[in-house]
C-alpha positions, 0 to 999 in steps of 0.5 A: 527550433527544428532539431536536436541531435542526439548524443550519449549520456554526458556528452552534452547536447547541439541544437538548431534554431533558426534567426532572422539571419539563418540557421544557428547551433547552440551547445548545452553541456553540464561541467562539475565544478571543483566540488562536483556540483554540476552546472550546465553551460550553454553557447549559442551562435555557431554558424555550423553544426561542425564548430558548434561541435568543436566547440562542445569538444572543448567545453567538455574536455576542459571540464575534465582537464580543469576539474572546477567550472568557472562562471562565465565573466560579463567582461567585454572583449574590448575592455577585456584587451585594455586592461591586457595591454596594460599589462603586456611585456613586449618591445615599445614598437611591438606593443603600439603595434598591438593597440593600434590593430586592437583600436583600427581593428578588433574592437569596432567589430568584436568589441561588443561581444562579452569573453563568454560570449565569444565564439570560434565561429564568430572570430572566423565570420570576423576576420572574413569581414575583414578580408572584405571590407576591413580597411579603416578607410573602407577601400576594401579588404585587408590583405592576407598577411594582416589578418593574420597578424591581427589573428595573433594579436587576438589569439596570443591575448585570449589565450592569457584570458584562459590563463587569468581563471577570474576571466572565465574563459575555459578554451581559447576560442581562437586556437581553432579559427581559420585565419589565412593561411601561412601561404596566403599570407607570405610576404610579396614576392621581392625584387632586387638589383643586380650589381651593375643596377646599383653600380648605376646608382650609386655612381648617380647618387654620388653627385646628387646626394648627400654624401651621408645617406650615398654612404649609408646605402653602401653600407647598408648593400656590403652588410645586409643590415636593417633600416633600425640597426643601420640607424642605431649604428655608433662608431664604437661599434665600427672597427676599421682596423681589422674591418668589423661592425657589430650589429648591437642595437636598432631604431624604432619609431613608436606611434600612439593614437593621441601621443607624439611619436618617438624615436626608441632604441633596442636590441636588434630583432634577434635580440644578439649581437653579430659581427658582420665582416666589411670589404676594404673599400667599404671601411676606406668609405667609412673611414673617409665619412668619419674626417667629413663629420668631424671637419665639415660639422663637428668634431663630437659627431665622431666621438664613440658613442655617437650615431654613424649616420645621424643628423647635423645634431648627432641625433637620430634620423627618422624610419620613415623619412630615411626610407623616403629620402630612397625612395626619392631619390631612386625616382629622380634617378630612374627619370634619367634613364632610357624608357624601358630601361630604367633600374628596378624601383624597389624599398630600401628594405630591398638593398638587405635582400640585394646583399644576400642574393649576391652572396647566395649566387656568389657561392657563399654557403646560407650558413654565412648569410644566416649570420650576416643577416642576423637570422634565427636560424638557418632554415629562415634563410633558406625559406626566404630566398629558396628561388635563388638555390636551384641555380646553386644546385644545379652549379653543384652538379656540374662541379661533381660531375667534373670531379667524378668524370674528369678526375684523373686516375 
């Protein structure tokens, strides 16, 4: 032990001891429980004397917030996170998401680490190593937008283990940890065609393609919408006459470690439905799809309650195998063009970006994209696709300065 600072009466203590791994910080504070018998706490392990201190902070503040002192449970983290995603209520995707980060991720490091035991200190040092070494396959790190994912998951779950008063967790120790940042973490930057791009393509993919995926990427460009939605998509949901579809529902595929994977059906991200305006040539496609299903397969492929672009089944076409059908057939594509002059190779993802960078520099107000693209609010819009507005912005001057300058008088 080599010191201990001194604080005033009642604000608990912070003292130095030094390990065979360096020097560490403990804590020591008296709690009154909810008869006002006091109890001393201790912490140990802090790294810094800065998060021993927070820690203290907040120790004591929830004393005095709470009133009562809880016994410190010998409950693991990791059999602490069995027993709350058990009892989670979130989308079927969502939660094998969250058992799959908990299982690759959190509990063979922190798993051990009893709820009392865990640290702020010890949850940053956790999330370092897994932007070091962090990947299952042991190739590297993890990137800056998966940590903090994974810092979302732990947070969000601690933070119902301080809810849980049998848990005796009196602060989250994750609300004051140092994940990467927002920025750090922003999604790659993305890439999309110009018209003349998919043109190309589409013109290309015409004669080599299945005509039922050709049709779905038109779709797909003249509406922005996403891979689930676009495969959740049902013929009552299509009106041709006065060129609507609306966009109720989304495919997800649901994998469990040691559990077959299945398709599942939901609402769209939003949670709403949205009715996107479709041009003339896209409905006359449709249109045009709908005799094909019916006369080439089968008649009941184009009952209403049938999925627009399933299989020969009518069943539903897998996530992953759609996207990868794109990805492939793009890659015979580029093959045929000039070196150094191929289309850029991008995600199917991309083809939802592409429409809304077309309606962006085309002058369409954001508004109309928000609503197209299903966004929460407007402000998401013009986040993701800030890069495009400054030519918009600079395009607006010009028309007010003919306004202001050559308007006759």
């Amino acid at each position: 032990m080599t010191g201990r600072p001194r604080r005033a009466r009642g604000e608990g203590s912070i003292i130095e001891y030094d390990t065979k791994a360096g020097r560490r910080y403990y804590i020591k504070a008296t709690v009154p429980d909810d008869t006002g018998t006091p109890h001393q706490r201790v912490k140990r392990g802090f790294m810094t004397q800065k998060a021993a201190a927070r820690a203290l902070r907040d120790l004591i503040r929830s004393g005095e917030q709470a009133g009562g002192y809880v016994p410190p449970t010998k409950q693991t983290l990791a059999e602490y996170l069995d027993e709350w995603l058990d009892g989670i209520r979130v989308a079927p995707s969502t939660e094998a998401s969250y058992r799959k980060n908990v299982r690759v991720h959190i509990k063979p490091r922190i798993g051990s680490i009893t709820l009392a035991q865990l640290s702020t200190s010890r949850i940053d040092a956790f999330y370092r190593e897994l932007e070091r070494e962090g990947r299952a396959d042991g190739t590297g790190g993890l990137s800056a937008r998966t940590v903090r994912y994974v810092h979302t998951i732990l947070r969000k779950a601690l933070a119902d283990a301080v809810k849980d008063a049998g848990r005796g967790l009196l602060v989250n120790p994750a609300d004051n940890a140092s994940p990467p940042s927002a920025k750090a973490a922003k999604a790659p930057e993305m890439v999309w065609w110009s018209p003349e791009d998919a043109q190309k393509f589409l013109a290309w993919a015409e004669a080599n393609v299945g005509d039922e995926y050709v049709v779905a990427w038109k779709v797909a460009l003249a509406t922005g919408m996403r891979r689930g939605e676009l495969l959740g998509l049902r013929w009552k949901d299509i009106d041709l006459d006065i060129r609507t579809i609306a966009v109720a529902r989304s495919v997800t595929t649901i994998k469990s470690k040691g559990e077959k994977q299945y398709l599942a059906e939901g609402p769209t991200k939003s949670g709403r439905t949205r009715v996107v305006d479709i041009d003339e040539q896209t409905a006359n496609r449709l249109r045009w799809f709908r005799v094909y299903r019916a006369g080439n397969l089968a008649i009941k492929l184009v009952n209403p309650e049938m999925v627009v672009f399933g299989d020969e089944e009518g069943t539903w076409r897998l996530p992953e195998s759609f996207s990868r059908t794109f990805r492939q057939q793009l890659a015979r594509f580029r093959r045929t063009q000039p070196v150094g002059q191929q289309i850029p190779p991008i995600h199917f993802h991309s083809l939802r970006h592409t429409h809304a960078v077309w309606l962006l520099k085309a002058g369409v107000h954001p508004k109309v994209v928000q609503e197209r693209l299903g966004h929460e609010t407007i402000g998401i819009t013009m986040d993701i696709y800030s890069h495009v507005m400054p030519s918009m912005g600079r395009e607006a001057a010009a028309q007010l300065g003919t306004m202001l300058y050559n308007q006759s008088t």
